[in-house]
C-alpha positions as CSV (number, residue, x, y, z in Angstrom):
1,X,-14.3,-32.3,22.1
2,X,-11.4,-30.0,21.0
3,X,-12.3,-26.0,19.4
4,X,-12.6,-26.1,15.8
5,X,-9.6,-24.2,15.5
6,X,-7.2,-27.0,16.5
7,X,-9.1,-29.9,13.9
8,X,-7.0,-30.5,11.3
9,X,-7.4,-31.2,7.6
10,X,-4.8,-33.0,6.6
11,X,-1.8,-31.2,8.6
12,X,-3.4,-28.0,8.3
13,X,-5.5,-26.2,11.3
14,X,-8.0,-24.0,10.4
15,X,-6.3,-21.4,12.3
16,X,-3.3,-21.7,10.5
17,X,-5.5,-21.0,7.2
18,X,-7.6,-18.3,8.6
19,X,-4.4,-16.8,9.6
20,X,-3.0,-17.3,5.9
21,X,-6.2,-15.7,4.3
22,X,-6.0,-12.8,7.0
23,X,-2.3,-12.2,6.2
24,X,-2.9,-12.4,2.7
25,X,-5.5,-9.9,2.3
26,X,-3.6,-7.3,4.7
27,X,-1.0,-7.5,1.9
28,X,-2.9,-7.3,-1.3
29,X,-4.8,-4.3,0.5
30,X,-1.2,-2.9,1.6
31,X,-0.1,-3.3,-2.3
32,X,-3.0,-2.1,-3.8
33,X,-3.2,0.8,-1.4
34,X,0.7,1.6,-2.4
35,X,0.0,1.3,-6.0
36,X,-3.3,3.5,-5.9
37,X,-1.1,6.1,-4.1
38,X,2.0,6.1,-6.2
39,X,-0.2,6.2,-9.6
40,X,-2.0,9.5,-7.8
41,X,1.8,10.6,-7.3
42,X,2.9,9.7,-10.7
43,X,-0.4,12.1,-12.5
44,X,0.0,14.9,-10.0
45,X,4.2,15.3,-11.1
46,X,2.9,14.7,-14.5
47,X,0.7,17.7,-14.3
48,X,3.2,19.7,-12.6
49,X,5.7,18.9,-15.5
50,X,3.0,19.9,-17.8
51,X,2.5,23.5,-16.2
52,X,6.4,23.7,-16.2
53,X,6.9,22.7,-19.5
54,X,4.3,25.7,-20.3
55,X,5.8,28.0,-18.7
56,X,9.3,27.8,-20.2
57,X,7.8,27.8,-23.5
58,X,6.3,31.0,-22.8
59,X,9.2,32.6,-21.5
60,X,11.3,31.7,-24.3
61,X,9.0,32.4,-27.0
62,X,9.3,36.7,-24.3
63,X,13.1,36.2,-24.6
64,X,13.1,35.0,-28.2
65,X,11.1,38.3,-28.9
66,X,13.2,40.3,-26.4
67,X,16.5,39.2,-28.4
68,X,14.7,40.5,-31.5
69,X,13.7,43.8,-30.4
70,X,17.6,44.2,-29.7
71,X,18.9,43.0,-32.7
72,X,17.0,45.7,-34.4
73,X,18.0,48.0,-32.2
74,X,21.5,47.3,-32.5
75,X,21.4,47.5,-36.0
76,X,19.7,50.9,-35.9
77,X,22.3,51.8,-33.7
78,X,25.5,50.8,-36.2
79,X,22.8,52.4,-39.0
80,X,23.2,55.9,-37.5
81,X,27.2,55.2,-36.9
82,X,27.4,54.6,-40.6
83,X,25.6,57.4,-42.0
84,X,27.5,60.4,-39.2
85,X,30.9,58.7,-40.3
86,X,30.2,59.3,-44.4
């Protein structure tokens, strides 16, 4: 009597489709591992985009009031020069 894995079922060995099913599922594992990390990846830089994206809005909004602080001061500045030259 041969070992079951060398009876075939029409053409195909039973080792041959245990091999298949192992193969398979080390690659849908493999994917789904890759996918799980790269979607972990993809919210982590999303997050960090976020808090950049935060950041530069508050330090425009400092030099947006910076430039206003020195546009009044500038104008102060060519107010005095206007009243000491009448």
């Amino acid at each position: 009597m041969t070992a079951i894995e060398h009876k075939e079922l029409k053409g195909i060995t039973i080792k041959n489709l245990v091999v298949t099913m192992v193969s398979t599922a080390s690659i849908v594992v493999s994917v789904m591992t890759t996918y799980f990390q790269l979607k972990n990846d993809i919210r982590d830089v999303k997050n960090i985009q976020t808090t950049e994206s935060r950041v530069t809005e508050i330090r425009l909004k400092v030099l947006e009031s910076a430039v206003v602080v020195l546009q009044q001061q500038v104008d102060e500045i060519k107010n005095k020069k206007q009243f000491k030259t009448n």
